[in-house]
N, C-alpha and C positions, 0 to 999 in steps of 0.2 A: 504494500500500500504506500503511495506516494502523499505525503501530507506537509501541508508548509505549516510552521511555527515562526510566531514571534515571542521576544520577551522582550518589554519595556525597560532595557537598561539602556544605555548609553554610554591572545595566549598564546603564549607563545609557550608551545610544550615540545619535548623532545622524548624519545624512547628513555630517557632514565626520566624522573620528570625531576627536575630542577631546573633551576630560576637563573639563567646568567644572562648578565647585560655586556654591551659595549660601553665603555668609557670613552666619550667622543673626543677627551684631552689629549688620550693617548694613545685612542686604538685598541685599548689592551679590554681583554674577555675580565670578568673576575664573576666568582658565584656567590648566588643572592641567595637560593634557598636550595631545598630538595637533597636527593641522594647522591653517591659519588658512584653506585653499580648501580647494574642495570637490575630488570624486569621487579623493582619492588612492587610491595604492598602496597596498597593506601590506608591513611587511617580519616576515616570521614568525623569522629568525633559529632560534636552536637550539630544539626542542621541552622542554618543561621548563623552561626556563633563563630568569629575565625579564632583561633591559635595559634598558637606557637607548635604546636606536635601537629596538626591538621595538615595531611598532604594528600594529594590524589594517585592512586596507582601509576604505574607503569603503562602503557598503550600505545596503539596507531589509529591512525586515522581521525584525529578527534578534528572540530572544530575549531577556530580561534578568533579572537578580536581584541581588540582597546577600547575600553570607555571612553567618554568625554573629561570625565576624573583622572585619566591615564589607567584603571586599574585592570587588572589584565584577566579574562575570560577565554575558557573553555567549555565545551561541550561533548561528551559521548565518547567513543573511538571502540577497539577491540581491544581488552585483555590481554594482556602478552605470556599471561602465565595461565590460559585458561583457553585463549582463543573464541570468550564470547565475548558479548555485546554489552556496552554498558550507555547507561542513562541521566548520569548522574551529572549538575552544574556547577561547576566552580569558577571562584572567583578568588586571584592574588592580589593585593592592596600589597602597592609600591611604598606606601608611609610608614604603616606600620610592617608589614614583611611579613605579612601573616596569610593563610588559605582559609577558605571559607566555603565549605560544601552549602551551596546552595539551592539546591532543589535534585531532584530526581531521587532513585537510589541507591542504595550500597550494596547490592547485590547483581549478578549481571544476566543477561537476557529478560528485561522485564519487562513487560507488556507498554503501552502506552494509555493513558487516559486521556481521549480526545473529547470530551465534555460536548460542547452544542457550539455549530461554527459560528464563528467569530464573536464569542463571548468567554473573557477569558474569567478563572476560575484558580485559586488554589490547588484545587485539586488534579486540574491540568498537565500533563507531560506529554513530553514524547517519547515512544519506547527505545531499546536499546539498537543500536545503531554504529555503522563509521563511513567514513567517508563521504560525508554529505556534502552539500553544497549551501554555501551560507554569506549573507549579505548584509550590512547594515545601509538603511534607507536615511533620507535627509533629516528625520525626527529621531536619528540614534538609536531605534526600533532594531536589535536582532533580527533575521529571520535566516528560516531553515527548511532546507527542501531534501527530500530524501534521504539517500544512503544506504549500505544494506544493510 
């Protein structure tokens, strides 16, 4: 089933998932957060709430973008230690340095809840997934079109 999502916000992940930037003074890489080996865990900790120990799995194919805050957004991809699909949102705040699972969940292959179109809902997601295809529009509006 092909289905477009949006989410009213406004990631850059790699197969280990940590957080390193360029330093534009000098060129040079340095690491901001995340692991040093490859295909970890994640630890989703409380929904909403970021921490200091909150990190998201290992994966491919996820999702990515930049808010309008600078804060850096992920969506979905495939497990690398499992080979299924995950559903899960997160969010890295560049300020404080912290992860913040926010929406979907922590387990992988999950269905989706597509509620009543175009009326969005809490209860709302979209199932597990990677490789989609995803856009932000002039109001900073996410959206999300397929994937397998």
């Amino acid at each position: 089933m092909q289905s477009i999502f949006t989410i009213c916000t406004t990631i850059i992940v790699q197969l280990i998932i940590s957080i390193t930037a360029i330093v534009a003074q000098n060129d040079q890489w340095s690491w901001e957060s995340g692991d040093t080996t490859i295909n970890q865990s994640g630890i989703y900790g409380i929904k909403g709430v970021s921490s200091a120990v909150n990190k998201p799995g290992a994966r491919d194919g996820s999702v990515s973008w930049i808010d309008s805050n600078g804060n850096l957004w992920f969506f979905s991809g495939k497990n690398l230690l499992s080979s299924a699909y995950l559903n899960d949102l997160w969010k890295y705040d560049l300020t404080i340095k912290q992860w913040t699972w926010v929406s979907g969940d922590n387990m992988t292959n999950q269905g989706g809840n597509y509620g009543s179109k175009g009326q969005s809902s809490p209860n709302n997601k979209p199932g597990g997934r990677y490789t989609a295809i995803r856009w932000i529009d002039t109001n900073g509006n996410f959206w999300l079109f397929g994937g397998y």
